[in-house]
C-alpha positions in Angstrom: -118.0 214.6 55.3 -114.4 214.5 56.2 -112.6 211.6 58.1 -110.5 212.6 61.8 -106.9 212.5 61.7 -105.4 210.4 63.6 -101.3 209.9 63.7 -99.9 207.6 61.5 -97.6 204.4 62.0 -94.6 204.6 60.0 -94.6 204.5 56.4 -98.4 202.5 56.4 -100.9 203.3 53.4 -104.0 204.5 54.1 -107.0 201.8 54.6 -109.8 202.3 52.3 -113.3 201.5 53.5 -116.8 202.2 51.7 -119.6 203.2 54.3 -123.1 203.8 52.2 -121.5 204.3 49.3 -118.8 207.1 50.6 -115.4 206.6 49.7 -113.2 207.0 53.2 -109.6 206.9 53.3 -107.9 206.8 57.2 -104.5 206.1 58.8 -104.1 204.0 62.0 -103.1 204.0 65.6 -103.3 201.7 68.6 -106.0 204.0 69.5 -109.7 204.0 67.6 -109.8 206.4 65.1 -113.0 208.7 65.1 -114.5 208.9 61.8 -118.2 211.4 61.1 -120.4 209.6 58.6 -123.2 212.1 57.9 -124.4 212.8 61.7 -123.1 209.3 63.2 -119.6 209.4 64.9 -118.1 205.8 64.1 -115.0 204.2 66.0 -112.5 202.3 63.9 -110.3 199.5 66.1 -107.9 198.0 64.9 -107.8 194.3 66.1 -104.6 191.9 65.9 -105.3 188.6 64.8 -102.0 187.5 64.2 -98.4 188.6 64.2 -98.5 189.6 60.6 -102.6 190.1 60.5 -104.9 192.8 61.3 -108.2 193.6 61.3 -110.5 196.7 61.1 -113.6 197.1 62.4 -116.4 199.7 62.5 -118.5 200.0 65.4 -121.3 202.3 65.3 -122.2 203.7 68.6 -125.7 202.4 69.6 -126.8 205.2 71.5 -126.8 206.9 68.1 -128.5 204.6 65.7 -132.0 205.3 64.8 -135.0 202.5 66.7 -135.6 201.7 62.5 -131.8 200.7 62.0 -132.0 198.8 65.3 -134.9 197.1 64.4 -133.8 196.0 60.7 -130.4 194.8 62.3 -132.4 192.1 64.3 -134.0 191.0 60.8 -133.1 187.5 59.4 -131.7 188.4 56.1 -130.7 191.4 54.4 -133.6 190.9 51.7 -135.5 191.5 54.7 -133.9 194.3 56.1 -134.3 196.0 53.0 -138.2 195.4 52.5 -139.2 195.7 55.9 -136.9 199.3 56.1 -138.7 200.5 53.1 -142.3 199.7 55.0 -141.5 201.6 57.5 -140.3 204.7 56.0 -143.5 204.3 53.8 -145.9 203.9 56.9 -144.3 206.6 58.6 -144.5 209.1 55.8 -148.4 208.2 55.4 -148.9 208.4 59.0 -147.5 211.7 59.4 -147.3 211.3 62.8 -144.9 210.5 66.0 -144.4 206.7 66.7 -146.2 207.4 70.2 -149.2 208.2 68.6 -149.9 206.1 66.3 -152.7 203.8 66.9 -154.7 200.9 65.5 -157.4 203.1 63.8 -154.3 204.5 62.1 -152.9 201.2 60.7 -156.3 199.9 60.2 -156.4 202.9 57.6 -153.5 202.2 56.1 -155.0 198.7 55.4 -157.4 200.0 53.7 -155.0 203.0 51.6 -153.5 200.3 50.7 -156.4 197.8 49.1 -158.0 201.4 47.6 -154.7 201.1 45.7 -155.5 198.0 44.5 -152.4 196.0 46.6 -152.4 192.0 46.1 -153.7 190.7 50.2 -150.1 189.2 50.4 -148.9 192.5 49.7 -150.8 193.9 52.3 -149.8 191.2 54.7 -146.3 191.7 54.2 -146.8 195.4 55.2 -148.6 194.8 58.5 -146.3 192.0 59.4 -143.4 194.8 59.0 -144.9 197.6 61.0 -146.5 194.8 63.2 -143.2 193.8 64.0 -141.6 196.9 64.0 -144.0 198.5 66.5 -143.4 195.4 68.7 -139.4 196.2 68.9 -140.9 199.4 70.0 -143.1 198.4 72.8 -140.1 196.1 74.1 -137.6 198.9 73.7 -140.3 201.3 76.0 -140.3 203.8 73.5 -144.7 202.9 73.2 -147.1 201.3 75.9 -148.3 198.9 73.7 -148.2 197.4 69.7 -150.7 199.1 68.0 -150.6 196.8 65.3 -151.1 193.5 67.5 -154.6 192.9 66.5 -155.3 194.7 63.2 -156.9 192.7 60.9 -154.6 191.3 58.0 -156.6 189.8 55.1 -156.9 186.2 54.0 -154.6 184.9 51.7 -155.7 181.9 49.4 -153.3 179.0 49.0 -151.5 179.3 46.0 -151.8 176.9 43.2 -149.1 173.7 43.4 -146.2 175.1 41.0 -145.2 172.6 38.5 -141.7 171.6 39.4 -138.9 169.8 37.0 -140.2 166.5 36.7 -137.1 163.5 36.7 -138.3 163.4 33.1 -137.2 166.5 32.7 -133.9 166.5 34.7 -133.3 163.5 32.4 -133.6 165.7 29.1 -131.6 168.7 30.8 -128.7 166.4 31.6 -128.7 165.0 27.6 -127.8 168.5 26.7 -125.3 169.6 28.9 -122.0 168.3 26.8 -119.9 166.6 29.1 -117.0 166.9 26.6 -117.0 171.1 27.3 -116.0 172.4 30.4 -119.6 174.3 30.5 -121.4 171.5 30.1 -120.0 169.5 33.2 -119.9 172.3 34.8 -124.1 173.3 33.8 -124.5 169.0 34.6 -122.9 169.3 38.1 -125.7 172.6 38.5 -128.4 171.1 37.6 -128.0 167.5 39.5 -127.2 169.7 42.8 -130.3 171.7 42.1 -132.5 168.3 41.0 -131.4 166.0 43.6 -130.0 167.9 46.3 -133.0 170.6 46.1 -130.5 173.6 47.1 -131.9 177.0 46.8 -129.4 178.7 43.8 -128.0 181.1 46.3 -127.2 177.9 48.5 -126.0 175.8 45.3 -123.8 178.9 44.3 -121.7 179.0 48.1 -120.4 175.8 47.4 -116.7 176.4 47.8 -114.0 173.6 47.6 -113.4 174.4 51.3 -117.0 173.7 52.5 -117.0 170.0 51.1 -115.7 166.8 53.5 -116.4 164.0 54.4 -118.4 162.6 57.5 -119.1 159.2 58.9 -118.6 158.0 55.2 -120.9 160.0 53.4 -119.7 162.9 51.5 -120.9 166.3 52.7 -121.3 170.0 52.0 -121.5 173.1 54.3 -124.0 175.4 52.8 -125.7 178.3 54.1 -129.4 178.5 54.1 -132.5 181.1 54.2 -132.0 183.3 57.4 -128.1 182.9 57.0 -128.6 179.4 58.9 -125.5 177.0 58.3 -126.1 173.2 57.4 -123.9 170.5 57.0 -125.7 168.3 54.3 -124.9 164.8 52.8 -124.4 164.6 48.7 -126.1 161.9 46.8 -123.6 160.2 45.1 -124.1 161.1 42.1 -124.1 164.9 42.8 -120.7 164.4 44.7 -119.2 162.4 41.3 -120.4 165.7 39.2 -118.7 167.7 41.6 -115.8 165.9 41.3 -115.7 165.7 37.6 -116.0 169.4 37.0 -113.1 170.0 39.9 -111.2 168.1 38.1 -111.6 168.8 34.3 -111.3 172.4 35.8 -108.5 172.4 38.0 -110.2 174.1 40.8 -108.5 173.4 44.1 -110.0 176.5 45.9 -112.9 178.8 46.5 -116.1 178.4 44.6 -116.5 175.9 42.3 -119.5 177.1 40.3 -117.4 179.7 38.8 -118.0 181.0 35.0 -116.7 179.8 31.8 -116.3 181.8 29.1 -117.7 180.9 25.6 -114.3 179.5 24.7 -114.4 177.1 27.5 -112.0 179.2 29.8 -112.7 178.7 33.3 -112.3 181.9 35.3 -111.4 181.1 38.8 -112.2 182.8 41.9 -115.6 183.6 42.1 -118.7 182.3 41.6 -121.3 183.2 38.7 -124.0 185.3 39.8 -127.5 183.9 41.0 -129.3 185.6 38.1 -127.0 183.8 35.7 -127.8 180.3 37.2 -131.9 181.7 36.7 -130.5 182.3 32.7 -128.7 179.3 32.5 -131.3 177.0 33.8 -134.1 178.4 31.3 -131.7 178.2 28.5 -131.0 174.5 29.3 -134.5 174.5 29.2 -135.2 175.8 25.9 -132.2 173.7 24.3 -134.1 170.5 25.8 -137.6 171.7 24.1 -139.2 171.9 27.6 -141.8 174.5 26.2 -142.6 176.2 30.0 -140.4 178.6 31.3 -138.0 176.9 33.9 -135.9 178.5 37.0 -134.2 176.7 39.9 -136.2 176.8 42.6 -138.4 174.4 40.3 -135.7 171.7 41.1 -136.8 172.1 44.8 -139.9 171.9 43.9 -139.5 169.4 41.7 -137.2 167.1 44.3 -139.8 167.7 46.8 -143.0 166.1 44.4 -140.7 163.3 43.2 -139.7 162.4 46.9 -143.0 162.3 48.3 -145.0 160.8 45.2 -142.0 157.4 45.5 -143.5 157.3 49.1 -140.9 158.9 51.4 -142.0 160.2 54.6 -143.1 164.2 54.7 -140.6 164.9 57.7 -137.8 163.3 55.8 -138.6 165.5 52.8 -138.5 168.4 54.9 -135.5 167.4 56.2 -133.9 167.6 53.0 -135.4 170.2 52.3 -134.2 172.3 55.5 -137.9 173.3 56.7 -138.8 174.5 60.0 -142.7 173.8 58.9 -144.2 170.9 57.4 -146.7 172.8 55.9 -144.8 174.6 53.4 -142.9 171.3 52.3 -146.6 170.4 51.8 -146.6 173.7 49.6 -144.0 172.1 47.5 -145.8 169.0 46.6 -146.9 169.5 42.8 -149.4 166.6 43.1 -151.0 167.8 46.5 -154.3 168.4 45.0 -154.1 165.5 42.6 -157.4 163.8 41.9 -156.0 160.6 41.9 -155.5 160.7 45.7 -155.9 156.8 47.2 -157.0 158.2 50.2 -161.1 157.2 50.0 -160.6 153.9 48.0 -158.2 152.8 50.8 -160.8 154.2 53.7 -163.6 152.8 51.8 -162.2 149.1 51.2 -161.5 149.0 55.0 -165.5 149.8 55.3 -166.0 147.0 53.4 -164.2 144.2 55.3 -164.7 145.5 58.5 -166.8 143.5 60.9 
């Protein structure tokens, strides 16, 4: 695998870039360089954005991507990509068969490969909603006649029981053990109320830089990116925004993420931010130091701020609002109390019986 020469401008270093895990070193001219990646031919402009700023980019020629690698670039996310890819290869190398001629006998049998293994039904679902959709990008790109997978049967999934979220109880106790006199313990307190109040997913909480807070029409904001790579611009409780501030301040962080680590002898380390699997650790070990006996992780916050919103009586679209939604039924999913037995609903409908007319 061995990059193309191209001529060289003056006394310019050569550009390292990583491409699936190969190392490629290249020189640069006003014209694209040609570079052979495995069997794929990839163009490298080189783009001015400034005077005293360029910047590289890699296009890979469409004609010579794969209808898989088209189809995953279309997905959402890149946790998507990644499952769904892996689907497909799997399906493909059971089905042993040209795209063209597969059928829905084919992926009806797979359905049932799959339960013989003893798959969980949302398992199985997530596989036919991959080659489902993947057969679909097919049929629209002509390469089939029609989706095989449109009307296979996918098997009924129970609703899953109401996870317990952080109760404000239980905010309350990990707040009283994150030490605001160390710098990780306003830093952990300025975590946990963005997680609690705000109900951020951790990867959400994590982009927080110093650059993506503001203000707007009074109230202080953030600029957080969502599930699906969505931006939002959302308001801070006042309290979260007073955290913030504290930590930025004790810390002296004037740039780029502010949930950055700090080392056991309270040095901050600027620059980047801690991992999502270390927010994970750090909210179950705040756990355990508040005696909180049941396992906890952050997206019990959201959970959590979703119960405790809609148990004080605030309306279900406003909760899912906050908590970025495109479907009220899964902020319904979030409710902890939803199958509570102490719903009001009947007393209320059966007093109205009473005095009616």
């Amino acid at each position: 695998m061995s990059p193309g020469r191209v001529p060289t401008r003056g006394a310019e270093p050569p550009l390292k870039l990583v491409v699936d895990g190969v190392r490629v070193a290249s020189r640069w001219s006003a014209d694209p360089a040609r570079l052979t990646l495995g069997r794929i031919d990839v163009l490298v402009y080189e783009m001015p954005v400034s005077s005293t700023n360029r910047r590289h980019v890699l296009r890979f020629p469409e004609r010579r991507a794969s209808h898989l690698d088209a189809y995953c670039r279309g997905l959402p996310s890149e946790g998507t990509r990644r499952v769904y890819r892996r689907i497909a290869i799997a399906f493909e190398r059971w089905a042993s068969v040209p795209v063209d001629q597969v059928t829905r006998r084919t992926i009806e049998s797979y359905r049932e490969h799959l339960e013989v293994l003893g798959r969980a039904p949302t398992t199985i679902a997530q596989h036919l909603a991959a080659i489902c959709g993947y057969f679909q990008f097919l049929e629209d790109e002509g390469v089939i006649d029609s989706n095989p997978a449109a009307r296979v049967r996918r098997p009924k999934i129970a609703e899953p029981p109401p996870k317990q979220g952080i109760t404000p109880a239980e905010v309350r106790r990990l707040l009283e053990v994150c030490d605001p006199a160390t710098m990780i313990g306003l830093r952990d307190r300025a975590l946990v109320l963005t997680l609690s109040v705000q109900a951020f997913r951790i990867s959400e909480a994590l982009g927080i830089t110093v650059e993506t807070l503001g203000e707007e029409a009074g109230h202080h904001v953030a600029q957080i990116i969502g599930k699906g790579n969505k931006p939002a611009r959302v308001p801070l409780a006042p309290i979260v925004h007073e955290a913030m501030q504290q930590w930025l301040d004790a810390a002296d962080i004037h740039e780029g993420p502010i949930f950055v680590p700090v080392s056991k002898g309270g040095v901050v380390k600027l620059g980047r931010a801690i991992s999502s699997q270390s927010g994970w650790k750090r909210i179950k070990h705040l756990g355990q130091q508040a005696g909180i006996e049941r396992a906890l992780h952050p997206h019990l916050a959201r959970h959590g701020a979703a119960t405790a919103a809609l148990a004080a009586g605030v309306a279900l679209h406003r909760v899912q609002d906050h908590l970025r939604h495109a479907d009220p039924r899964t902020t319904r999913r979030y409710d902890s109390q939803r199958r509570s037995l102490s719903n009001p609903c009947g007393p209320v409908v059966a007093d109205l019986i009473k005095r009616a007319d």
